[in-house]
C-alpha positions as CSV (number, residue, x, y, z in Angstrom):
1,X,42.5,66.8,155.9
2,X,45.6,64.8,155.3
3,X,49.3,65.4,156.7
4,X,52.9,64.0,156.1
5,X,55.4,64.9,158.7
6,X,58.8,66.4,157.5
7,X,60.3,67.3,160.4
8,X,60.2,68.7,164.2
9,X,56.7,71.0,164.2
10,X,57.2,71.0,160.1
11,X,54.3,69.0,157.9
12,X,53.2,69.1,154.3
13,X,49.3,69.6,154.7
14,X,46.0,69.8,152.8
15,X,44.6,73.1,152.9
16,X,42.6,74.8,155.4
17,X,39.1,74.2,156.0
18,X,36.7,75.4,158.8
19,X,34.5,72.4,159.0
20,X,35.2,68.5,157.4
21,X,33.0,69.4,154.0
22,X,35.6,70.1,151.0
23,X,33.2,73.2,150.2
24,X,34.7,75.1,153.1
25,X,38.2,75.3,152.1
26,X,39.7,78.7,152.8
27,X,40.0,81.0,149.7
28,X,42.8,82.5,151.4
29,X,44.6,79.3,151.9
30,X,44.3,78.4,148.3
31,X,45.5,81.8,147.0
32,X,48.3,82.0,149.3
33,X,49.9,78.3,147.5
34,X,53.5,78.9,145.9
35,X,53.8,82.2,148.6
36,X,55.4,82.3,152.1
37,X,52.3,82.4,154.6
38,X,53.2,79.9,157.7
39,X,56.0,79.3,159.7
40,X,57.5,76.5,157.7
41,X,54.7,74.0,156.9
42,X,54.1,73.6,153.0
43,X,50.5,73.9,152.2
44,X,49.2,71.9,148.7
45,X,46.0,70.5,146.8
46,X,44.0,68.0,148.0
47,X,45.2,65.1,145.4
48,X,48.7,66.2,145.5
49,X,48.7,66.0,149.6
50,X,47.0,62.3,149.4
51,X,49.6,60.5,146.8
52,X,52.0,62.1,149.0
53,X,50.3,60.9,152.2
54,X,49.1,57.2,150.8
55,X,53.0,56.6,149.1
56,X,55.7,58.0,150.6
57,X,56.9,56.0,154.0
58,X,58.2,57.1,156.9
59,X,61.6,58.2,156.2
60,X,61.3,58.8,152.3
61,X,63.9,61.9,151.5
62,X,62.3,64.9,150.5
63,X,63.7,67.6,148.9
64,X,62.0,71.4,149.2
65,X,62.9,73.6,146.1
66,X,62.5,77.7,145.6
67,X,60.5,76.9,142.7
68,X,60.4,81.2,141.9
69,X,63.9,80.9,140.9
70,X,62.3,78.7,137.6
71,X,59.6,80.9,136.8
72,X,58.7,78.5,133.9
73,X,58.5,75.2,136.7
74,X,56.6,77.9,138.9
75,X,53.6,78.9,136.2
76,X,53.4,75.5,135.2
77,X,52.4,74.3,139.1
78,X,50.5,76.9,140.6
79,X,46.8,75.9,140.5
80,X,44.1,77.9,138.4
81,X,43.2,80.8,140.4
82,X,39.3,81.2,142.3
83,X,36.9,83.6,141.1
């Protein structure tokens, strides 16, 4: 649903859905946020993806952290997990 371009064939992108309903998001995507799955794009939540895509301009630096070597700043942004 919504995209910000980091660079080359790199984005930060909402999560994966088969149709344009929100009730189709893949499980699999979900469960698979904090986790290596793609080749380089960073998958995240729907209202985290749109602040980033409705405030941050073209050219706003970035910066991409291993947030599993802070286990505690991990646990405390990995989303609730799906039944």
């Amino acid at each position: 649903r919504y995209g910000v371009h980091i660079q080359d064939g790199y984005f930060f992108h909402s999560l994966l859905y088969s149709k344009k309903d929100l009730s189709t998001m893949s499980k699999t995507s979900y469960k698979k946020l904090g986790s290596p799955a793609s080749h380089g794009c960073i998958r995240m939540l729907e209202d985290d993806i749109k602040w980033m895509f409705d405030k941050c301009l073209a050219g706003t630096r970035v910066y991409v952290m291993d947030c599993k070597k802070d286990q505690e700043l991990h646990d405390k942004y990995m989303p609730e997990p799906l039944d």
